[in-house]
C-alpha positions as CSV (number, residue, x, y, z in Angstrom):
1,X,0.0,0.0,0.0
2,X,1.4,3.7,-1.1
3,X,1.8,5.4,2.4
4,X,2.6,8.7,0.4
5,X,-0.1,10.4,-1.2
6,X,0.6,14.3,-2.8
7,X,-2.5,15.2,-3.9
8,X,-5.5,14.3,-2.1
9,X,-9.1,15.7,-4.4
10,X,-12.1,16.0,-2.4
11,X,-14.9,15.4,-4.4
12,X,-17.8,16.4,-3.0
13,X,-20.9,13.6,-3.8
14,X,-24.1,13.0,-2.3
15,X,-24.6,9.4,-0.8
16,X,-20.9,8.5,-1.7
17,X,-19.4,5.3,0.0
18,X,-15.6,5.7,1.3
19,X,-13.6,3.3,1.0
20,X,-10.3,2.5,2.9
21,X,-8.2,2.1,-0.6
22,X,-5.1,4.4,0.1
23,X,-3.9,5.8,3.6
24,X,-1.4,8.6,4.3
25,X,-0.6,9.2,7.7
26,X,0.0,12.8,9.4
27,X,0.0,14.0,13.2
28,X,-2.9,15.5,15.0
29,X,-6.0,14.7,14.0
30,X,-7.6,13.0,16.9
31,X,-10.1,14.2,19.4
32,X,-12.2,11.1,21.1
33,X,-10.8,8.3,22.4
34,X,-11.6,4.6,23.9
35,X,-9.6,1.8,25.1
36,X,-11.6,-1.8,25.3
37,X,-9.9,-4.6,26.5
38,X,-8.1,-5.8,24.0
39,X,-8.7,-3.0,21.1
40,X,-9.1,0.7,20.4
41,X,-11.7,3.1,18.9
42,X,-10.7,6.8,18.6
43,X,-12.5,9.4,16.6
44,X,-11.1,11.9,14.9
45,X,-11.5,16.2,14.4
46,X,-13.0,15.6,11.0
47,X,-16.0,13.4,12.7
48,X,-15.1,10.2,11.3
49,X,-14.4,6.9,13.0
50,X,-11.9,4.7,13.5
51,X,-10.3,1.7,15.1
52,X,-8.0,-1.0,15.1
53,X,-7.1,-4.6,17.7
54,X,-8.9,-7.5,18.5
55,X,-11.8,-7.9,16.2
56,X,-13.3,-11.6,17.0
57,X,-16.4,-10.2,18.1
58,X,-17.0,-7.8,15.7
59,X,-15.8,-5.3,18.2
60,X,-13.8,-3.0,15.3
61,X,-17.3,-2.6,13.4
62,X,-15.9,-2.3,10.3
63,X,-17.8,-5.7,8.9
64,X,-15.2,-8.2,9.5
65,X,-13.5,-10.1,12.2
66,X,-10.1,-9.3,11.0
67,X,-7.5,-8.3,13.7
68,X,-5.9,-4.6,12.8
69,X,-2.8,-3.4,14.0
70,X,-3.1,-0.1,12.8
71,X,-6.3,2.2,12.8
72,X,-9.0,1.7,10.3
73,X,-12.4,3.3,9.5
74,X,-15.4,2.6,10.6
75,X,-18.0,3.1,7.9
76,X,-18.2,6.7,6.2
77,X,-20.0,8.6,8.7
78,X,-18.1,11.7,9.8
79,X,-20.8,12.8,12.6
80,X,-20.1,10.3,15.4
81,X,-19.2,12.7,18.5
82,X,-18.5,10.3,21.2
83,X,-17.7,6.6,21.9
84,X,-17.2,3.9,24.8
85,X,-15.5,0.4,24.4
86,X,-16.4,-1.8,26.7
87,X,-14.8,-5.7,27.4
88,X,-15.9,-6.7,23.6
89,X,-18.5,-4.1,22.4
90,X,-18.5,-0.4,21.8
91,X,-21.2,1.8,21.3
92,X,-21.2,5.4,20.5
93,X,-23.2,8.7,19.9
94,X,-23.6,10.7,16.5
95,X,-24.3,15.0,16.9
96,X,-28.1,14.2,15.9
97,X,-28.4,12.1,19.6
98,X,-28.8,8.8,18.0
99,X,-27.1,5.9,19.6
100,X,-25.1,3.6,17.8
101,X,-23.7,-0.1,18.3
102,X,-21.3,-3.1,17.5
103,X,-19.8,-6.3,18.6
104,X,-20.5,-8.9,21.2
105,X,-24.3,-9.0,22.1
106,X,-24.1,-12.6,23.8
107,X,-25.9,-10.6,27.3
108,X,-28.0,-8.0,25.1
109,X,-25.4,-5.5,25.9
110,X,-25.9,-3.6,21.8
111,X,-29.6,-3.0,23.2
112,X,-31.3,-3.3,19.9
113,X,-33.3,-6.7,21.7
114,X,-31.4,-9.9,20.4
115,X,-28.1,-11.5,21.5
116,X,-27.3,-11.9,18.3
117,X,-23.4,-9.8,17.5
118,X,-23.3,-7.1,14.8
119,X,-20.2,-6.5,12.8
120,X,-20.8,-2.9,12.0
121,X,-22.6,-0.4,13.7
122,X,-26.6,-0.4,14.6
123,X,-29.0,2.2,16.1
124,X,-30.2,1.4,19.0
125,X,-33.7,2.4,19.2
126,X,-34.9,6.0,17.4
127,X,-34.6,8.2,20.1
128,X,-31.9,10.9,19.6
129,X,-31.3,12.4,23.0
130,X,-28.6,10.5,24.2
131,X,-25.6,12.7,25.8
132,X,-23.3,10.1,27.3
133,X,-22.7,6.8,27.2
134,X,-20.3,4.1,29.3
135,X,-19.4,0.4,28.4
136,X,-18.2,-2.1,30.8
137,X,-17.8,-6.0,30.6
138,X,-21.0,-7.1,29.1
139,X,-23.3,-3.8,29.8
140,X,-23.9,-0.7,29.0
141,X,-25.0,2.9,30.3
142,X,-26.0,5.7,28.9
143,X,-27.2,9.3,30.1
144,X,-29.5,11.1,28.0
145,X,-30.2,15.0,27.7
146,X,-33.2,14.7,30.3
147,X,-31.3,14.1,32.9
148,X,-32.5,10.2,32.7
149,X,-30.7,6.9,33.1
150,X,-30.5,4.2,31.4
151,X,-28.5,0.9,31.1
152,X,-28.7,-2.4,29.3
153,X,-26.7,-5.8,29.2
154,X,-25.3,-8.5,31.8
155,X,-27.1,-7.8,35.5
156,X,-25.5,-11.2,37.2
157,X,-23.9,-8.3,39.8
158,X,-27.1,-6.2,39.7
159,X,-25.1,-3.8,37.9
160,X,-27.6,-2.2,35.7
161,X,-29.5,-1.0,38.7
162,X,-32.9,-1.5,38.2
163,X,-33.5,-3.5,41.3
164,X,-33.2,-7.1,39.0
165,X,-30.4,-9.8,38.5
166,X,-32.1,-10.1,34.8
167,X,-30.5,-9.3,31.8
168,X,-32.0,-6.3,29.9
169,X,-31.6,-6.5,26.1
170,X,-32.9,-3.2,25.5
171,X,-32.2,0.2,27.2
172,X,-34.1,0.3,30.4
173,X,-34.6,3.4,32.6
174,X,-33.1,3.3,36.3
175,X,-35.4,4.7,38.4
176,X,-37.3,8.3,37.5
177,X,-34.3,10.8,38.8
178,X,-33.5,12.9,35.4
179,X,-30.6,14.7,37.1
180,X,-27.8,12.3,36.3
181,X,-25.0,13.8,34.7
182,X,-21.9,11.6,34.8
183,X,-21.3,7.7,34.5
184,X,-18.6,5.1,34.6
185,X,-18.8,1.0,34.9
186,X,-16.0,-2.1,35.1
187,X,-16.5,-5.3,34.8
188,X,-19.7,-5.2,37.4
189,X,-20.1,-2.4,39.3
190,X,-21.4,1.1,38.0
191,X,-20.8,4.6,39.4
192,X,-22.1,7.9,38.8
193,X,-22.5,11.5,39.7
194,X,-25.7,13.4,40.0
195,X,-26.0,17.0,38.8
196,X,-25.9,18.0,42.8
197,X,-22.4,16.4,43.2
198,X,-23.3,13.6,44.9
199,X,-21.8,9.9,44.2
200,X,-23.6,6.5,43.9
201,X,-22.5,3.1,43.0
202,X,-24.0,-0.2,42.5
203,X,-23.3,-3.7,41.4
204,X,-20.7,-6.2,42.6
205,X,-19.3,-5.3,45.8
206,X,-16.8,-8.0,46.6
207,X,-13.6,-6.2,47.1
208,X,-15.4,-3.1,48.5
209,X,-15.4,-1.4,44.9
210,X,-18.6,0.6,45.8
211,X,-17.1,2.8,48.4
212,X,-20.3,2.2,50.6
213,X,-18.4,1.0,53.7
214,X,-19.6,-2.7,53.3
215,X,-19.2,-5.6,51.2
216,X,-22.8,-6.0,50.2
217,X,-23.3,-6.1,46.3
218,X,-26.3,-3.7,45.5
219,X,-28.9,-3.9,42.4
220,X,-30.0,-0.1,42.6
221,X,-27.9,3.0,43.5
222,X,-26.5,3.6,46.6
223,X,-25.1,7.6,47.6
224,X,-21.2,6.9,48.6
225,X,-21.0,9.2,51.7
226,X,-22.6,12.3,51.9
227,X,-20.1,14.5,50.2
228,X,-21.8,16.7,47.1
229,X,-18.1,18.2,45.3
230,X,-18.0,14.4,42.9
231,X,-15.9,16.2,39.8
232,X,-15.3,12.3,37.6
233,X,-15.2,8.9,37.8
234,X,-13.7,6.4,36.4
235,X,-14.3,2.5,37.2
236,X,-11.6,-0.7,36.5
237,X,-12.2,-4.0,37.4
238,X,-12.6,-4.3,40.9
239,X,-11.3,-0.5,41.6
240,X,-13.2,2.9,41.1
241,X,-11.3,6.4,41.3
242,X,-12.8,9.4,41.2
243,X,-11.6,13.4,41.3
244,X,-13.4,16.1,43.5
245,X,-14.3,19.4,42.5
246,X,-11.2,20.6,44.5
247,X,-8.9,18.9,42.5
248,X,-8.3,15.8,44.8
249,X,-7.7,12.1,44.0
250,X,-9.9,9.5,45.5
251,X,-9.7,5.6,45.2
252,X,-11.1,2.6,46.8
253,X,-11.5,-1.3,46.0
254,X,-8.9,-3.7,45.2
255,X,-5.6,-4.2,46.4
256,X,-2.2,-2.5,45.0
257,X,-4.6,-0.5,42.4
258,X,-5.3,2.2,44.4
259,X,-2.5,4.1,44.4
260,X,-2.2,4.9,48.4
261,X,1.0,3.9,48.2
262,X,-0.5,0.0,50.0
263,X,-1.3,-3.1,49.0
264,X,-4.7,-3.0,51.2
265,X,-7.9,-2.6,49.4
266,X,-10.4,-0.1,50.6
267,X,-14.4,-0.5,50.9
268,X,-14.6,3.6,50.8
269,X,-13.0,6.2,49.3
270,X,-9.3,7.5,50.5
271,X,-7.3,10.2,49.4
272,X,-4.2,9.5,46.5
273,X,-1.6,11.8,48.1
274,X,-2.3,15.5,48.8
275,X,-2.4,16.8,45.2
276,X,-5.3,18.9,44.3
277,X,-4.3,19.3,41.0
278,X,-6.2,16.5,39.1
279,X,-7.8,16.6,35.8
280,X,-9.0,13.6,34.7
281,X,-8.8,10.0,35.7
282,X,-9.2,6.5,33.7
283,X,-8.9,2.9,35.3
284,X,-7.8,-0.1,33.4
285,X,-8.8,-3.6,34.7
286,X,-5.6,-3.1,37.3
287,X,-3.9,0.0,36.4
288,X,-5.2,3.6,36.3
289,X,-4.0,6.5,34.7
290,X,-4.3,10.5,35.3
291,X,-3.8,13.8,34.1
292,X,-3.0,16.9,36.3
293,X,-4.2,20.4,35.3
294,X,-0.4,21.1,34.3
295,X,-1.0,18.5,31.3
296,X,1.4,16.0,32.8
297,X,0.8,12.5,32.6
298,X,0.9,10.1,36.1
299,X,0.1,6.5,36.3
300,X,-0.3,3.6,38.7
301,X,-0.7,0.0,39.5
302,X,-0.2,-3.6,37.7
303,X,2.8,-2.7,35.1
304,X,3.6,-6.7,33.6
305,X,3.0,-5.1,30.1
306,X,4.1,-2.1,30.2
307,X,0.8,-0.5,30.7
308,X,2.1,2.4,33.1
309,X,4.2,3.7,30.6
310,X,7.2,4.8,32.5
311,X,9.9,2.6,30.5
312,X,9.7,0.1,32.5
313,X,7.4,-3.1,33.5
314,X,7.6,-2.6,37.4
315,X,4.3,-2.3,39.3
316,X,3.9,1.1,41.1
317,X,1.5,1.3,44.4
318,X,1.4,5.1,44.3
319,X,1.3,7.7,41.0
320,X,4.5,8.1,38.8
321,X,4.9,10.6,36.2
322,X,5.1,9.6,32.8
323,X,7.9,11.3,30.9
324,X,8.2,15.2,31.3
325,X,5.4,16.6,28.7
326,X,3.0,18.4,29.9
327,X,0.6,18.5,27.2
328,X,-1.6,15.5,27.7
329,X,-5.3,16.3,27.4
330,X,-7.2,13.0,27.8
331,X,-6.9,9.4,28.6
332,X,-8.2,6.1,27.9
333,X,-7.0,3.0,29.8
334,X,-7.8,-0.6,28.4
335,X,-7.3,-3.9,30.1
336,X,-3.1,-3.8,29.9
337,X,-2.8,-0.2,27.3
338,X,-3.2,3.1,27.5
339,X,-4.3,5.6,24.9
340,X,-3.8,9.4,25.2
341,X,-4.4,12.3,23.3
342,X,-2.0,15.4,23.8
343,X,-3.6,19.1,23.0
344,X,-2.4,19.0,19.8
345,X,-4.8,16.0,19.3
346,X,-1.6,14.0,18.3
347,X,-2.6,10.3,19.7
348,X,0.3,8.0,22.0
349,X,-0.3,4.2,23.0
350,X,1.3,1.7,25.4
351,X,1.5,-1.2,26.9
352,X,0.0,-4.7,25.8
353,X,-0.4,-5.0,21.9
354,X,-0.7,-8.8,21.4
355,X,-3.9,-8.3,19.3
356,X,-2.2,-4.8,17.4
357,X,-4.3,-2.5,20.0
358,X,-1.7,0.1,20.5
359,X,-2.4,0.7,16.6
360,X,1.2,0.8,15.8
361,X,1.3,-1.3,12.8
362,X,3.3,-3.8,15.1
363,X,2.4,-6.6,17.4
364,X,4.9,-5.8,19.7
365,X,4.5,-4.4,23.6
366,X,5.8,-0.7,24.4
367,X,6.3,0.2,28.0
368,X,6.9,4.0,26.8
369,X,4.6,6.3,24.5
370,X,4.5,5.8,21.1
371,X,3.0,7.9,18.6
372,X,0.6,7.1,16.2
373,X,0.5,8.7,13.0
374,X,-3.1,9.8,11.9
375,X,-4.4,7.9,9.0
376,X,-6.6,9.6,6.5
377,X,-8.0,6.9,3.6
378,X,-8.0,8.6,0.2
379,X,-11.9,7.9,-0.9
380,X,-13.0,6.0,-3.6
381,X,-16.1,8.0,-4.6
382,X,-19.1,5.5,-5.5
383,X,-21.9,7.2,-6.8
384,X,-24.4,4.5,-6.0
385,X,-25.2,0.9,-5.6
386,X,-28.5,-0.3,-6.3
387,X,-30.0,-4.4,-6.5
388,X,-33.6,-4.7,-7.6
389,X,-35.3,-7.7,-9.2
390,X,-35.2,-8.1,-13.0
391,X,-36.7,-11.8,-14.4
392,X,-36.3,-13.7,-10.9
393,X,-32.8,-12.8,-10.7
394,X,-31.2,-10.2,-8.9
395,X,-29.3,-7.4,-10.6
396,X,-26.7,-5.3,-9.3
397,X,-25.1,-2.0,-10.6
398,X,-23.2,0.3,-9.0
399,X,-21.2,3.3,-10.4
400,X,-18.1,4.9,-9.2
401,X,-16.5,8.4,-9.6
402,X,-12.8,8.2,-8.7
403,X,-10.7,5.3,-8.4
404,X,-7.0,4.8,-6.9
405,X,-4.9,2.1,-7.6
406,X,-8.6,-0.5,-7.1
407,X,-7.9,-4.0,-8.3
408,X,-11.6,-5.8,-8.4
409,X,-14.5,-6.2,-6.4
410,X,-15.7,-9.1,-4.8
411,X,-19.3,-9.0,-4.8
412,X,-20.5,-10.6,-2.0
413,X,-24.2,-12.1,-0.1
414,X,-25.6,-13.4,2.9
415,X,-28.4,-14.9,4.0
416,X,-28.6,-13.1,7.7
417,X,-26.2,-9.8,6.8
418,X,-23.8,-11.0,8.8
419,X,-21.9,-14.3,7.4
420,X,-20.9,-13.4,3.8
421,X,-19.8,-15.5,1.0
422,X,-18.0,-14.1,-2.2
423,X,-19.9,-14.6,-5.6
424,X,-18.1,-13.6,-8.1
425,X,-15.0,-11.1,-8.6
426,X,-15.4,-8.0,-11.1
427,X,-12.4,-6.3,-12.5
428,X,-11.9,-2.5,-11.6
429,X,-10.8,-0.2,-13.8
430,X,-7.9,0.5,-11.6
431,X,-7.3,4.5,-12.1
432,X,-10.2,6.6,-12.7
433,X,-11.2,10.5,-12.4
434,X,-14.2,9.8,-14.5
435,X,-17.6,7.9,-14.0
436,X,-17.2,4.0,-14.2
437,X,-20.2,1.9,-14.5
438,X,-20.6,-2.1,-13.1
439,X,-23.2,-4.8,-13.2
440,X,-23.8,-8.1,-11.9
441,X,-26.3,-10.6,-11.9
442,X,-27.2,-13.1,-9.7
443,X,-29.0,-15.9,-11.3
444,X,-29.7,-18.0,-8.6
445,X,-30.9,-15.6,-6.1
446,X,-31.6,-16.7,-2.1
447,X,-35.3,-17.4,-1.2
448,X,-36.4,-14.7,1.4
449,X,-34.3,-12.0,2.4
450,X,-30.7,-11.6,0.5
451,X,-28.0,-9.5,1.5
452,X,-25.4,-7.7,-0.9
453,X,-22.2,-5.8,-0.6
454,X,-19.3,-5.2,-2.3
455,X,-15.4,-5.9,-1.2
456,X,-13.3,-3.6,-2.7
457,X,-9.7,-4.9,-3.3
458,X,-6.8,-2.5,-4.2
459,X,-3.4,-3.4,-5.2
460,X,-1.5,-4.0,-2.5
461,X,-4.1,-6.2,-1.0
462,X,-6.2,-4.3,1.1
463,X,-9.8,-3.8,0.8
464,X,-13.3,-2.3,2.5
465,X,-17.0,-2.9,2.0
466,X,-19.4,-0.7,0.3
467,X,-22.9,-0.8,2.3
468,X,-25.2,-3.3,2.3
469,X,-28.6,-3.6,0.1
470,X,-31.2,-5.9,0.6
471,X,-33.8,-8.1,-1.1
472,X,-36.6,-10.2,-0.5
473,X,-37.6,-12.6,-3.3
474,X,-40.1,-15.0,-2.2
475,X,-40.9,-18.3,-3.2
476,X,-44.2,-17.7,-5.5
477,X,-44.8,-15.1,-8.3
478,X,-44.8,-12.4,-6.2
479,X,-41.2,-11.5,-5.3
480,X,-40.8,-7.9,-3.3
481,X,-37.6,-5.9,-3.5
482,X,-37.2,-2.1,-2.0
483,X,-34.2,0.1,-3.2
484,X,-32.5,1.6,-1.9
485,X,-31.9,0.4,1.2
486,X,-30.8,1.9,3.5
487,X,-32.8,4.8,2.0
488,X,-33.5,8.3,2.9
489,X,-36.0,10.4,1.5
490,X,-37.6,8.0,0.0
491,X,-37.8,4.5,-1.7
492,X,-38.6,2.8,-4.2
493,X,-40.9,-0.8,-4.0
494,X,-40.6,-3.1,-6.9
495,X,-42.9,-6.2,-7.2
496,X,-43.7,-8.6,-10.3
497,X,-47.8,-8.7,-10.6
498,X,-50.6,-8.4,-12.6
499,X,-53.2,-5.7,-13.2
500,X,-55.2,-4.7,-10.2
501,X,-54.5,-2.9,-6.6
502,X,-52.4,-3.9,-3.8
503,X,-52.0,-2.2,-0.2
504,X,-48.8,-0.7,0.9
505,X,-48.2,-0.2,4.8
506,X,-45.3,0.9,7.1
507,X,-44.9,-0.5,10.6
508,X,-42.3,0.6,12.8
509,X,-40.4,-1.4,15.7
510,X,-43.3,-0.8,18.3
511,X,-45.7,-2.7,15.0
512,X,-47.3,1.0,14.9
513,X,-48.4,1.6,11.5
514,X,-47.2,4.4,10.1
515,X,-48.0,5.0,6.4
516,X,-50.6,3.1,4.0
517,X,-51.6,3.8,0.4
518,X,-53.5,1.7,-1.9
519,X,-51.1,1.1,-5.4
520,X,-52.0,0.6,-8.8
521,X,-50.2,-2.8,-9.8
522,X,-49.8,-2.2,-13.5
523,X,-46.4,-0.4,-13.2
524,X,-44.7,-3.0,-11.0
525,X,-43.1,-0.5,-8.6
526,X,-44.5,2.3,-6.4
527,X,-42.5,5.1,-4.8
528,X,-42.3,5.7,-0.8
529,X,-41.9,8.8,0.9
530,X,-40.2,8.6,3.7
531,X,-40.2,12.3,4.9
532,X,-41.1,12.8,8.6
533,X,-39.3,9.1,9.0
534,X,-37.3,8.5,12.1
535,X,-33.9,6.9,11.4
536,X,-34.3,3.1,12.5
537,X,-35.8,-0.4,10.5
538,X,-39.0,-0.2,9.5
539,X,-41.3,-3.2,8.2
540,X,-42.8,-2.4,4.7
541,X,-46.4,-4.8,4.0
542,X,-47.3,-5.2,0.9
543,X,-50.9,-7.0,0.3
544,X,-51.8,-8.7,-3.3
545,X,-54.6,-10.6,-3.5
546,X,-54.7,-11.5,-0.3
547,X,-51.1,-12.4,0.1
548,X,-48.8,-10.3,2.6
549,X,-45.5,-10.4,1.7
550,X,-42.3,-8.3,4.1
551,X,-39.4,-6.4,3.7
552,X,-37.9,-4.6,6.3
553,X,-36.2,-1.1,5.1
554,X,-33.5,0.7,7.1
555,X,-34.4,4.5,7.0
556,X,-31.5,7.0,7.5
């Protein structure tokens, strides 16, 4: 792959798919960042999304399970505006509100209502008032702009809070407070701050990792003490640490994480030191890591990879400064890796990188900073990509308007949109400023619902996926197909029948109908407006002659 690219054109194109063909690299282009357990997910100033580690969960969400040691993009969407990676999921916000998720779902922790894992990213629900969001080992939280809270996902602990051990597969309000305003959660207990300052915690308890004074594991929230100046939180494994509005550092929980300068855990909070210059705090599965308001760096805790940064792989039971910058603005900590931004949004890893999470292009562990350099994929511009129904077979077309250095597609389709299996391979052009134009048809198309994408290969062997479309061709004379889809504004239904009416209807999630319109059958398609849609999956019903047949349509 060409890591030099002079001349980058922006071409400007409504509904064009990027693809990750070319990447050049340069510094400071990061401004969100999230260590998981074994990966990373950052986002960058431009809005787009990126990440790169342990995929076998789907975790990466770029629609494989391929393990990347170096960052790639999630998608094309440049709106995404924060993110949270849990032990093997990661979900994240866009600027519209909506809420957004990928990976693991084995405990319901994606909140979309299956257990079924996603390898790219899905809205959860259609609200679009979400303001925060936390991930932990198999759950999730979330804040949204009312003040309301809300979590989802593995409960074994009583972690979620809503006075259950059950599992909650879709977001699930705790309680009827609405003035929440910070969260944090480990492996299974949760904290937060309310908007008065105070502290609460629930969850496992075991190693006193609530702060409550007891051992007792709790399935709603609890107030930590009666204190009211909670600044942030931050929650590990079986350690929390928080910061006071006075600039103080506060632990309590497991043994030699806490930073006390002991190896004796604490079931409530005590003070790190006398410092009362503490910015921000993030806790690993045993190792935290802090920045002051001077912009230096301090860390603390279990160091066998590395993971404290300081150069070497000594555990430390009080803070240690990390190098002399003082320019560090914020910080992630994983299982065994840290990532940082610095105020130049330039972005610095360390620690463990057996599965490439320190997104170094190596494999290797670093027990010092390293920088990594800010990839930026040169886009190959597709114009569209479309599959309807033409004579019981599906035909595909799709048209690009720039190419660099692409060596074929592999169109690709799956039964469930998850598991894909390569079709056939079509030949790119290769080099391209002007419109190209392919086609494929399948002849054998999938009864019920098929799934299509394409794989786009370049030269030097790496590829990315265009979107997906979908089709539903049923088994009798009736076959259904809606393109585009995804769609937005609106879209169009194709059907094979015979003179005559049919009934169109739109039902959402909830099975609220929310459009219907008798159609004339003669033409064979019929358009559907879709203005005043919420984003989310809709069901689309069409009746003919007393036979119903489905497609579900993804409205964006």
């Amino acid at each position: 792959m060409n890591k030099v690219i002079k001349t980058l054109v922006n071409l400007l194109l409504i509904g064009m798919v990027v693809f990750e063909s070319i990447t050049t690299y340069a510094q400071g282009c990061f401004k969100k960042i999230a260590a998981g357990y074994t990966y990373t997910v950052a986002i960058k100033t431009d809005g787009s999304l990126w990440a790169w580690g342990n995929n076998s969960s789907w975790q990466l969400g770029d629609g494989t399970s391929t393990t990347r040691n170096s960052p790639a993009q999630v998608g094309t969407a440049t709106d995404w505006a924060s993110v949270a990676a849990g032990e093997n999921h990661t979900v994240a916000i866009k600027t519209d509100g909506s809420l957004w998720a990928w990976g693991n779902n084995q405990f319901g922790q994606l909140g979309d209502g299956t257990n079924t894992n996603k390898n790219s990213p899905i809205q959860v629900g259609s609200a679009t008032n979400w303001a925060s969001i936390a991930a932990g080992f198999g759950l999730t939280v979330a804040i949204k702009t009312d003040g309301s809270l809300w979590a989802w996902g593995w409960n074994d602990f009583g972690q979620l809070g809503d006075g259950t051990w059950s599992r909650k597969y879709s977001p699930t309000q705790i309680g009827t407070d609405t003035n929440w305003s910070s969260i944090a959660t480990g492996v299974g207990h949760t904290v937060a701050i309310k908007t008065d300052g105070s502290l609460w915690a629930w969850g496992s308890n075991g190693i006193g990792q609530l702060g409550d004074g007891t051992y007792n594991f709790q399935s709603i929230p609890v107030q930590i003490g009666s204190a009211t100046n909670w600044a942030s939180i931050a929650a590990g494994e079986s350690h929390t640490a928080a910061i006071k509005t006075d600039g103080s550092l506060w632990a309590w929980g497991g043994a030699q994480l806490l930073g006390d300068g002991t190896s004796i855990g604490k079931n409530s909070p005590v003070q790190i030191g006398t410092a009362t210059n503490w910015l921000s705090v993030s806790a690993g599965v045993r190792h935290t890591v802090a920045i002051k308001t001077d912009g230096s760096l301090w860390a603390w805790g279990d160091n066998g990879s590395g993971q404290l940064g300081d150069g070497t792989t000594t555990d430390k039971k009080s803070p240690v400064q990390i190098g002399i910058a003082v320019d560090w603005s914020s910080v992630s900590a994983g299982n065994d890796h840290a990532v940082v931004i610095k105020t130049d949004n330039s972005l610095w890893t360390w620690g463990k990188n057996q599965y490439g999470q320190l997104g170094d292009g190596t494999d290797a562990d670093k027990n010092s900073p390293t920088t990594i350099a800010c990839p930026t994929a040169l886009p190959l511009q597709m114009l569209k990509l479309d599959a309807h129904f033409r004579n019981q077979q599906v035909y595909l077309s799709w048209q690009t308007a720039a190419e660099v250095n692409v060596a074929n597609y592999q169109v690709q389709r799956s039964a469930d949109g998850i598991h894909f299996n390569t079709l056939t391979q079509v030949a790119a052009v290769g080099n391209s400023t002007q419109t190209q134009a392919y086609t494929y048809t399948d002849n054998s198309p999938l009864n019920g619902t098929s799934y299509y994408r394409l794989q786009m290969v370049d030269k030097h062997g790496s590829f990315s996926y265009s979107k997906i479309v979908a089709l539903s061709l049923t088994s009798n004379q009736y076959p259904v197909s809606i393109y585009p889809n995804p769609a937005k504004g609106s879209a169009v239904v194709q059907f094979v029948a015979s003179a005559g009416k049919g009934l169109l209807a739109v039902y959402n999630t909830a099975g609220k109908m929310v459009y219907q319109n008798n159609i004339a059958l003669q033409s064979g398609k019929a358009v559907l407006p879709l203005q005043g849609f919420a984003k989310g999956t809709y069901t689309v019903r069409l009746t003919i002659n007393q036979q119903v047949f489905t497609q579900n349509l993804v409205v964006e």
